[in-house]
FISE-383529 format. One line per field, with one value per residue (C-alpha): residue number from 1; residue in three letters; chain; x, z, y. Coordinates in steps of 0.5 Angstrom, whole numbers, plus 500, padded with zeros to 3 digits. Example, Ala and Ser with C-alpha at 12.3 -4.5 7.8 and 13.67 -1.06 7.14 Angstrom:
<nodes>
seq c(1  2)
type c(Ala  Ser)
mol c(A  A)
px c(525  527)
pz c(516  514)
py c(491  498)
</nodes>
This chain:
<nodes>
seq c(1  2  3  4  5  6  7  8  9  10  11  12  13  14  15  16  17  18  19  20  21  22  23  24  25  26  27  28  29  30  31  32  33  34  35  36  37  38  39  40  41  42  43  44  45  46  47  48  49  50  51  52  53  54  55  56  57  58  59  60  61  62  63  64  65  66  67  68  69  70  71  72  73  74  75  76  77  78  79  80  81  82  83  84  85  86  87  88  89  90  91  92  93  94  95  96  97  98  99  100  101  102  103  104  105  106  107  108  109  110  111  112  113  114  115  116  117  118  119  120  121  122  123  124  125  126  127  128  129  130  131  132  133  134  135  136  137  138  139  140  141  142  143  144  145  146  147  148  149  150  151  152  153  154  155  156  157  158  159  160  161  162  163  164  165  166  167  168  169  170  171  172  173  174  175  176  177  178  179  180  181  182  183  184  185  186  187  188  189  190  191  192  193  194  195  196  197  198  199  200  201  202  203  204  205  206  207  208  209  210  211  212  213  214  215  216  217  218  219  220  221  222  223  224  225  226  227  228  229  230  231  232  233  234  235  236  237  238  239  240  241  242  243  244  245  246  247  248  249  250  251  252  253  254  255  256  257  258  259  260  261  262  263  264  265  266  267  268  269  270  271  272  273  274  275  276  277  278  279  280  281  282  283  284  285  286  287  288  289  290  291  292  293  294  295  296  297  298  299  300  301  302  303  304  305  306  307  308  309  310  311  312  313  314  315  316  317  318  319  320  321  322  323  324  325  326  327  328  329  330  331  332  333  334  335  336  337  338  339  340  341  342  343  344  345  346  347  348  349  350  351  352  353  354  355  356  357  358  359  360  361  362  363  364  365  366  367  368  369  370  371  372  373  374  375  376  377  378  379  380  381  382  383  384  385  386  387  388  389  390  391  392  393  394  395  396  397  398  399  400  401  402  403  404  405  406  407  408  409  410  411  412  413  414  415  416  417  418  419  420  421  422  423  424  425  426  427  428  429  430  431  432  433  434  435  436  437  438  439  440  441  442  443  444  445  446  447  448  449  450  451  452  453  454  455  456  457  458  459  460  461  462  463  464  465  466  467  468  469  470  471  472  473  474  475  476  477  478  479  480  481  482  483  484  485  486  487  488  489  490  491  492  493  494  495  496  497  498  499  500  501  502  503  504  505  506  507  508  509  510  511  512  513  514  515  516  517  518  519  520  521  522  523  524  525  526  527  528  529  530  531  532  533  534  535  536  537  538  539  540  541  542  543  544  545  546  547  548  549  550  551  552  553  554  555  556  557  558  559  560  561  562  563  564  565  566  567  568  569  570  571)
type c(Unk  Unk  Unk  Unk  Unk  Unk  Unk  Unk  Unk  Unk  Unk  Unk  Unk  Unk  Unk  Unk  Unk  Unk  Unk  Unk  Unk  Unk  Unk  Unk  Unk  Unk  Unk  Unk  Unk  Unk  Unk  Unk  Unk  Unk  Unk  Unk  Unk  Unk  Unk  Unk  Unk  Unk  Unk  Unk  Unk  Unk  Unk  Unk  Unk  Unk  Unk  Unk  Unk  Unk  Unk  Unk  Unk  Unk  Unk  Unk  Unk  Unk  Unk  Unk  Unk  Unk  Unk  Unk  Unk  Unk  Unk  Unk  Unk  Unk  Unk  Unk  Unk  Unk  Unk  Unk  Unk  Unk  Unk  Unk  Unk  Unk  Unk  Unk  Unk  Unk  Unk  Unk  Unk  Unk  Unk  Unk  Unk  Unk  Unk  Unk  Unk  Unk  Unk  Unk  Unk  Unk  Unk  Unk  Unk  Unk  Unk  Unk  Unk  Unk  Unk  Unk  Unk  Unk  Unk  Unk  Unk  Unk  Unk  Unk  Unk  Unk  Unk  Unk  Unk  Unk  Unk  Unk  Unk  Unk  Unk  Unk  Unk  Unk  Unk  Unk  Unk  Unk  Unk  Unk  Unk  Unk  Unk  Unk  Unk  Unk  Unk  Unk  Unk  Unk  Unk  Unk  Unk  Unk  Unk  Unk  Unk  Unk  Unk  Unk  Unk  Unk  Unk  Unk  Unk  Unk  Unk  Unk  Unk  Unk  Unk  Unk  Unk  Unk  Unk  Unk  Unk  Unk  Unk  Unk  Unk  Unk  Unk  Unk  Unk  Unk  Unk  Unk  Unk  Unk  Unk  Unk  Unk  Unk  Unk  Unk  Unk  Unk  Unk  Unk  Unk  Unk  Unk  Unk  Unk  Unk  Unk  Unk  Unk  Unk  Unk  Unk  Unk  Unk  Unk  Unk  Unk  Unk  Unk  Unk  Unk  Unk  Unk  Unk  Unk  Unk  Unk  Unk  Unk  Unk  Unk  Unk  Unk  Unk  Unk  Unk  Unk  Unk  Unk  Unk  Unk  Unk  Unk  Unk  Unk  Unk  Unk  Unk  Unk  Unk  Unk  Unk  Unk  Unk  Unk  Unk  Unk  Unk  Unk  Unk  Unk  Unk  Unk  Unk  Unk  Unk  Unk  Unk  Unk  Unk  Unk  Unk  Unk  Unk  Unk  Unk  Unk  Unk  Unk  Unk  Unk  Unk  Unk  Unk  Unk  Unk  Unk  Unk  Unk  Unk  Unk  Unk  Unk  Unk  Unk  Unk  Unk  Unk  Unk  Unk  Unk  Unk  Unk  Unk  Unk  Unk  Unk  Unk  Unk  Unk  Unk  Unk  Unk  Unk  Unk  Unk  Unk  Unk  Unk  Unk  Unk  Unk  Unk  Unk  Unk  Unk  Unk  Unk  Unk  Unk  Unk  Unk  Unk  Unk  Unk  Unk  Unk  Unk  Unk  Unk  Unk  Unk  Unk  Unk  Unk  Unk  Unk  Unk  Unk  Unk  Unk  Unk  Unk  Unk  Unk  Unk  Unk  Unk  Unk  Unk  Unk  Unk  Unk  Unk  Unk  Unk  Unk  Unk  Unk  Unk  Unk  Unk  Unk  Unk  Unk  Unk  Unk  Unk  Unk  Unk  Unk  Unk  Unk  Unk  Unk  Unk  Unk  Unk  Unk  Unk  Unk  Unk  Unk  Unk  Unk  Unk  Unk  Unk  Unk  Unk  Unk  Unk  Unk  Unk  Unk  Unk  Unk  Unk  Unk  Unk  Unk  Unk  Unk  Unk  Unk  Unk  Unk  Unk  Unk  Unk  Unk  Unk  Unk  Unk  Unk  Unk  Unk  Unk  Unk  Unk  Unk  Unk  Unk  Unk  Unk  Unk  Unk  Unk  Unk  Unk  Unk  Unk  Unk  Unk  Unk  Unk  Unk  Unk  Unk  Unk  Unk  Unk  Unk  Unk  Unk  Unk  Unk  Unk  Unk  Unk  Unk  Unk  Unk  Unk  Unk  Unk  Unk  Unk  Unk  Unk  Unk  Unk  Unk  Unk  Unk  Unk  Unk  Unk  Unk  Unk  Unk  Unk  Unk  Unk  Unk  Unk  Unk  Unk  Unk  Unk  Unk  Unk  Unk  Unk  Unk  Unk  Unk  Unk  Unk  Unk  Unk  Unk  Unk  Unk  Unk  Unk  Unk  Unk  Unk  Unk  Unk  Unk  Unk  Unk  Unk  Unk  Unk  Unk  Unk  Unk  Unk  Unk  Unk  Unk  Unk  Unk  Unk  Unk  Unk  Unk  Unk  Unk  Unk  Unk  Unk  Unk  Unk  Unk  Unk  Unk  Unk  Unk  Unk  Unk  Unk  Unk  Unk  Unk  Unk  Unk  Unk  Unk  Unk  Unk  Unk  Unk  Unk  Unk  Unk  Unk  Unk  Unk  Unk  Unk  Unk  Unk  Unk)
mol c(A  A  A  A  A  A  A  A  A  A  A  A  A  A  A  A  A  A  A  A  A  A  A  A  A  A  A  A  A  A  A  A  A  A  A  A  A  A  A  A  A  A  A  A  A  A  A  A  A  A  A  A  A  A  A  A  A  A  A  A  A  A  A  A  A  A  A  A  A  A  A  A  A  A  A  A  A  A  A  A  A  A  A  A  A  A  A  A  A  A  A  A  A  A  A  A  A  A  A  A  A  A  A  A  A  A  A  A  A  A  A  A  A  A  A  A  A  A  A  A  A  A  A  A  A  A  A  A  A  A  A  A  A  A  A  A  A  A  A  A  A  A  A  A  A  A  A  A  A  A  A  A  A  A  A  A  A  A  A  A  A  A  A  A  A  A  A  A  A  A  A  A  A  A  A  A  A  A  A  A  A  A  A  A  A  A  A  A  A  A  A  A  A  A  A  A  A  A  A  A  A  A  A  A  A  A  A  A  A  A  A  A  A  A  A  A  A  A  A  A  A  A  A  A  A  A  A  A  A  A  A  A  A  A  A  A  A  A  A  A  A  A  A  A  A  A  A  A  A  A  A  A  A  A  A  A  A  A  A  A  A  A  A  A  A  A  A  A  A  A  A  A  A  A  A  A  A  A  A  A  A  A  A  A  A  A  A  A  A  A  A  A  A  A  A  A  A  A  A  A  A  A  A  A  A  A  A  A  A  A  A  A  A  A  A  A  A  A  A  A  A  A  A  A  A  A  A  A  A  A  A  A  A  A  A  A  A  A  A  A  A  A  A  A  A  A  A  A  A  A  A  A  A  A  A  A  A  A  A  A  A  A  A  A  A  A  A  A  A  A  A  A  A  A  A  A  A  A  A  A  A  A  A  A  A  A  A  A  A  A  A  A  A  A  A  A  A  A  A  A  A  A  A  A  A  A  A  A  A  A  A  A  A  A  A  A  A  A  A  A  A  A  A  A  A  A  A  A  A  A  A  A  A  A  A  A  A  A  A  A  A  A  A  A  A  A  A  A  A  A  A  A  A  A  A  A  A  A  A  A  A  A  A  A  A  A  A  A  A  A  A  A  A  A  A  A  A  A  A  A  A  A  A  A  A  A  A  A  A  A  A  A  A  A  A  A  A  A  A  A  A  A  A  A  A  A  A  A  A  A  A  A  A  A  A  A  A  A  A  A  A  A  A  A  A  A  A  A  A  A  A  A  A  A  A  A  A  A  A  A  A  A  A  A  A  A  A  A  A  A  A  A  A  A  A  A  A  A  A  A  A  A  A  A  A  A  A  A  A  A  A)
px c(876  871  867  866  864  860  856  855  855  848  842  841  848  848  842  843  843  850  846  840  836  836  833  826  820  825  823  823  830  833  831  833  840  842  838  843  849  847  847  853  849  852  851  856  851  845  841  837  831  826  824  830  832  828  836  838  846  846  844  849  854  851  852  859  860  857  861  868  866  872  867  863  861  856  848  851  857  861  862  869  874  877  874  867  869  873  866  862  867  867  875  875  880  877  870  870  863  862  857  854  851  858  861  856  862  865  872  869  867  874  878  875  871  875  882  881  877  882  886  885  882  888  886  878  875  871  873  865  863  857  855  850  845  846  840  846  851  852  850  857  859  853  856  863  860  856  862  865  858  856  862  867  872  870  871  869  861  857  851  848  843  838  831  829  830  827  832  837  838  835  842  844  839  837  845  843  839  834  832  826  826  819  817  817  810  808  807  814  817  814  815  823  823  821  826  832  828  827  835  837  832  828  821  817  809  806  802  808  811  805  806  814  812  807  811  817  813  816  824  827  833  828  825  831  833  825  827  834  832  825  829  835  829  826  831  829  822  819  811  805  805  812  812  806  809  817  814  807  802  795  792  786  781  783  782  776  773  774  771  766  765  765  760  755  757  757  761  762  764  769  772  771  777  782  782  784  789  792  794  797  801  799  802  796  800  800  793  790  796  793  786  787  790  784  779  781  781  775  773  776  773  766  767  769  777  781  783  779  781  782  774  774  774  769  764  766  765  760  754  757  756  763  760  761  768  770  768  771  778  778  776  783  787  786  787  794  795  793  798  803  804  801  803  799  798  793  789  789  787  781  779  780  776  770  769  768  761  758  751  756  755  749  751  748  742  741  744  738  734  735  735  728  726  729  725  718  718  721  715  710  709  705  707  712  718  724  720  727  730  733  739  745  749  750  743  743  743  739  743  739  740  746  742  745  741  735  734  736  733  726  722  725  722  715  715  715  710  705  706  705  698  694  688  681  677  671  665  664  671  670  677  675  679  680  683  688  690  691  694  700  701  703  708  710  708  709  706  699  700  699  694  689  690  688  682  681  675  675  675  671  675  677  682  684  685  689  689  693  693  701  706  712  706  705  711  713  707  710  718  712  708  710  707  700  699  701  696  691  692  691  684  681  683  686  692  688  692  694  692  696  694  694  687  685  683  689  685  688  691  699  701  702  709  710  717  720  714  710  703  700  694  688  689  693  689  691  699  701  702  708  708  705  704  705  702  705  702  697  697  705  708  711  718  717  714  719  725  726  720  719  719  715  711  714  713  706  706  710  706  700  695  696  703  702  708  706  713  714  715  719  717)
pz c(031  037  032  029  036  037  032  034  041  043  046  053  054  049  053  059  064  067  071  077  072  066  071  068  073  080  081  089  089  084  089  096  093  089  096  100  097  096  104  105  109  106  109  109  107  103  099  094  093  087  080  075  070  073  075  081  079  074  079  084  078  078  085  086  080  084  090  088  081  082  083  088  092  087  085  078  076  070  066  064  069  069  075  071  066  069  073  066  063  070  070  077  082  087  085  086  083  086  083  089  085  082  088  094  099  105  102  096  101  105  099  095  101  107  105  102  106  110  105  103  096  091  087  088  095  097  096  093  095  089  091  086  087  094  097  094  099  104  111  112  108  110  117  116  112  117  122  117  115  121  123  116  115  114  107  105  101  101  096  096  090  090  088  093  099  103  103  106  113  118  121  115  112  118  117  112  109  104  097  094  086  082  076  070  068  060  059  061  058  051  051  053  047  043  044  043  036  034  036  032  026  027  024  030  030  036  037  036  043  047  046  047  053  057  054  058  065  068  066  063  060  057  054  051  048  046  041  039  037  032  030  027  025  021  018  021  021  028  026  030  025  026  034  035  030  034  041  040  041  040  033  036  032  035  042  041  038  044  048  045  045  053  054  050  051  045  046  037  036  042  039  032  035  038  032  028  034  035  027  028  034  039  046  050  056  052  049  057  058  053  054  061  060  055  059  066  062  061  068  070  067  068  076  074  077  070  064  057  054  046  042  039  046  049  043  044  051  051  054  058  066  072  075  069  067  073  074  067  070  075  070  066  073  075  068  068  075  072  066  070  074  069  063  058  056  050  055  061  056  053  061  063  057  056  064  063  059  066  068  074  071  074  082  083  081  085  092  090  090  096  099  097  098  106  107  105  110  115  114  112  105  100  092  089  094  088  083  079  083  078  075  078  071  065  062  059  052  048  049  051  059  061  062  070  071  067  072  078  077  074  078  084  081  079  086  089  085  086  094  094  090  094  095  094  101  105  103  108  110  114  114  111  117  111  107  112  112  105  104  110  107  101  103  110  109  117  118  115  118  125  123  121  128  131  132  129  130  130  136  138  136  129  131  130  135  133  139  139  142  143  145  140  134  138  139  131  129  133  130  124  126  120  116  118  119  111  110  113  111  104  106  110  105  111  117  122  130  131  137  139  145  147  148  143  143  140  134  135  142  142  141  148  150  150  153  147  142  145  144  152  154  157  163  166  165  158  160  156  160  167  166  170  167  172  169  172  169  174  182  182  187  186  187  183  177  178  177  171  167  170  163  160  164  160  153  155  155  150  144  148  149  154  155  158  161  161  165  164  170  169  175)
py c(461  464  467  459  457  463  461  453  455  452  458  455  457  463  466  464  470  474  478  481  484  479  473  471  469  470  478  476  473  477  484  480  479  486  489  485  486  494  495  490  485  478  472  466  460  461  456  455  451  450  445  443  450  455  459  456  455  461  466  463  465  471  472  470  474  480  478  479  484  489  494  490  487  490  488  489  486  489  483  485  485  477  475  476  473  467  466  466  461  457  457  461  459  462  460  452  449  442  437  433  428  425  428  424  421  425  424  429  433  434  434  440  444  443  442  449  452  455  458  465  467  467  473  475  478  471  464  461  455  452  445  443  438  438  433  428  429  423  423  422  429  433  431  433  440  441  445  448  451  454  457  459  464  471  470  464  463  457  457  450  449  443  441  436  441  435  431  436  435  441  442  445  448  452  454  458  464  459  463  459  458  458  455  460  461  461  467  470  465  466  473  471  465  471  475  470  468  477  476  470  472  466  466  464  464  465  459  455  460  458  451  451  454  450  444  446  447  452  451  456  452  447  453  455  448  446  451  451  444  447  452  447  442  447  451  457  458  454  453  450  444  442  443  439  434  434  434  429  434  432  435  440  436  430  432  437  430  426  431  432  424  424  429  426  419  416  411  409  416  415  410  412  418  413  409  416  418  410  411  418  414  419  416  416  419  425  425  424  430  435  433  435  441  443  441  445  452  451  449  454  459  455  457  463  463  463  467  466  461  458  460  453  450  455  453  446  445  451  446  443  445  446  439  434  438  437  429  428  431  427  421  423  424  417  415  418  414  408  409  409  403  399  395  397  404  403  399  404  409  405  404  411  414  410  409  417  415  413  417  420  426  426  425  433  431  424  428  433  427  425  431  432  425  426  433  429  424  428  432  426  429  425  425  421  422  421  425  429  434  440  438  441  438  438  436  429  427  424  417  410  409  404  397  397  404  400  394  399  405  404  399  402  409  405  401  408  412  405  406  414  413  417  413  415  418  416  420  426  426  421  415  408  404  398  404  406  399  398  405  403  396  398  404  398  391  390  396  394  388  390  394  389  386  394  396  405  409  418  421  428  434  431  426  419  413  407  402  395  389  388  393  390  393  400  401  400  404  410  409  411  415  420  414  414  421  422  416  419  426  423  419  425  430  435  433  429  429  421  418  411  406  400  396  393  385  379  377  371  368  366  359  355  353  346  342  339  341  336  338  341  336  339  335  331  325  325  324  318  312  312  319  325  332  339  345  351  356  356  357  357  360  367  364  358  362  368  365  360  363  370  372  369  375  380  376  376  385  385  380  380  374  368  363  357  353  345  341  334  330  323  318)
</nodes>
């Protein structure tokens, strides 16, 4: 009869670890605790945090076990005196498990932990308290644990295991000596589910060990039970094919596919791969888990900060730069957000992976461009300012532009190039004044403008004055200055020093200010009948023109000519 249930028995709880030395992927933890039972040094609280299967609760069994081994308290407990196996079996007396999550209230708390913690072992040397899932306890329960937590009987030991250590309040954990659980890598768990598959004579392919293992994510436990259930689906052979099959996995080629499709943006060959993986019925949170999985070794090993990775994603990926890997990863994480907390999956799926065709590949080329274009008209350089910069990407392939990129990108491109023509210069060296004219109207239309009411000659020594009429254009032309020392240096063919003043004639004197727009007579002889005119504008006093239109003298420095203020006198 128990050699029946031997053989039914399930390998998660076959397997599961009785002792230091067998714990997987926790070497820190497993030597701090044999080193502390070694020296004597036992605490009365300790807390173990860290991700579901990765050994919380079989070591706490495994340290009760050390605890009160007829040996010990030892870091090897013999396995064979009946508090060890009693503890292995869960049926101690003296070693009470409580499980927070069914046991959340203060009154579970008082009945299985306080009532009793006062009361000597019945056989054993410690009375072990294992509360499982603790974050679950009420604040009510934490409050009553709490006295009894800081201040238990000399032979009475809590261990408290959780994965939401957060949730647990500080009061308590600072109580206790905390031990933090990590996720067991791939590696240790492939090799471990190896051994368990040579024991139970179970052909396993290698391949198929990796895939069990990366699908755990770092749980022991779920490793084990992964291929408990392959093994029983298979009839003792665990093969790539049947994994893939059983947990979803994506087919390689499938995946390559759509890589492959991304980097070249081709958006008929993308979807010619999703209509083949909709029929295969992959659930596109897989698709996108997988691809993302591929897709980072390869980045990671592009940057030079991961370990080789499969040869047929090496060839695949092999045109591709770390920048355009990177953006796709990105591309597919926000996709998996979208996935879920939308209510289409197959929709977010599509939007995710054809959003991903975009030229954002190219955004290290275009901050190239801006950065040289910045550089050169900082130092007034000539030239197409937005000529392509090296790309720092994947080079793009051979795929027509996006129609927004069209529209937007090549007349900007063609305005440019037809601003920065360089144009052709005097003889001699010398500066055609309306040359320079239409050189800065065509790069700055304001500018050119307040040029053509300027007045420009060189001066002795090679240099070149520019005299304006009004300060508002004298102060324009220095902001750009930058401007018409390029335009001239094109013209004369070498730099020319700039020269700005103000001095030159208003080509065209500014309008007369008229009450109510009214036209201003010429005396005030020409007042319309019963009115009488006042023209202020002239002899007025230094109070009465200072005041209400005294500014009208800063107008007059600023956009030059002369302002004449005509006031309506009613009789």
């Amino acid at each position: 009869m128990s050699k029946e249930k031997a053989a039914h028995q399930v390998l998660a709880r076959k397997y599961r670890p009785q002792g230091f030395e067998e714990l997987v992927g926790q070497p820190a933890v497993s030597q701090t605790l044999a080193n502390a039972l070694t020296s004597k040094r036992i605490h009365h609280a300790y807390l173990f945090t860290g991700p579901r299967g990765c050994g919380k609760t079989t070591t706490a069994r495994i340290l009760a076990k050390a605890l009160n081994c007829e040996k010990g308290p030892t870091p090897t407990p013999c396995d064979e005196c009946s508090s060890c196996r009693e503890i292995a079996l869960s049926s101690s007396l003296d070693v009470l498990e409580m499980d927070a999550a069914s046991h959340t209230g203060v009154d579970d708390v008082r009945e299985v932990i306080i009532e009793t913690v006062a009361l000597a072992p019945t056989r054993d040397r410690y009375k072990v308290f294992i509360i499982d899932e603790t974050h679950m306890l009420s604040n009510s329960a934490f409050n009553a644990l709490l006295k009894t937590i800081e201040e238990p009987p000399p032979h009475v030991v809590f261990i408290l295991a959780t994965t939401e250590v957060h949730k647990v309040p500080a009061t308590i954990a600072s109580r206790c000596q905390r031990f933090k659980f990590r996720p067991v890598g791939p590696e240790p768990l492939a090799e471990y589910l190896a051994g368990i598959a040579k024991k139970e004579k179970v052909a396993v392919e290698p391949e198929a060990l990796d895939l069990l293992a990366r699908a755990a994510e770092g749980s022991l436990r779920d490793a084990i039970s992964l291929l408990d259930q392959c093994r029983s689906a298979g009839e003792g052979k665990v093969t790539v094919e049947s994994v893939r099959e059983m947990f979803g996995f994506v087919p390689q080629d499938l995946l390559i596919g759509v890589a492959s499709a991304l980097l070249a943006r081709d958006p008929k060959a993308l979807a010619g791969w999703l209509k083949k993986i909709y029929e295969e019925g992959v659930e596109p949170a897989q698709l996108l888990k997988d691809l993302r999985a591929a897709i980072e070794g390869v980045y990671l090993v592009k940057l030079g900060a991961g370990e080789p990775v499969d040869a047929l994603w090496t060839k695949a990926l092999a045109g591709a730069s770390a920048d355009g890997l990177g953006f796709l990863l990105k591309r597919l994480n926000r996709a998996l957000e979208e996935l879920r907390y939308g209510d289409s999956p197959r929709l977010a799926l599509e939007l995710g992976l054809f959003s991903a065709l975009e030229a954002a590949h190219d955004l290290g080329a275009w901050a190239a461009r801006l950065e040289a274009l910045e550089k050169r008209l900082a130092a007034g350089g000539g030239g197409n300012a937005l000529s392509p910069a090296p790309s720092l990407s994947a080079p793009r392939p051979a795929l027509a532009p996006a129609r927004d990129e069209m529209d937007e990108s090549e007349p900007e491109d063609d305005a440019e190039s037809s601003a920065s023509a360089p144009v052709a210069a005097a003889p001699g060296g010398a500066v055609s004044w309306p040359a320079l004219v239409d050189a800065v109207s065509k790069e700055k239309i304001a500018l050119g403008a307040a040029l053509g009411k300027a007045r420009g000659e060189p001066r002795p020594g090679g240099a070149y004055l520019i005299q304006f009429a009004k300060a508002f254009d004298l102060d324009m032309a220095k902001r750009s200055a930058a401007v018409l020392e390029s335009a001239l240096a094109r013209l004369a063919g070498r730099p020319v020093p700039l020269e700005l003043s103000l001095g030159a004639a208003d080509a065209a004197p500014v309008s007369d200010i008229v009450d109510r727009g009214m036209p201003a007579p010429a005396t005030g002889a020409d007042a319309p009948p019963g009115t009488r005119w006042k023209d202020i504008g002239e002899g007025a006093s230094e109070g009465e023109a200072g005041g209400a239109f005294g500014g009208l003298k800063n107008a007059e420095g600023v956009f030059g000519g002369k302002a004449r203020i005509v006031k309506k006198n009613t009789p």
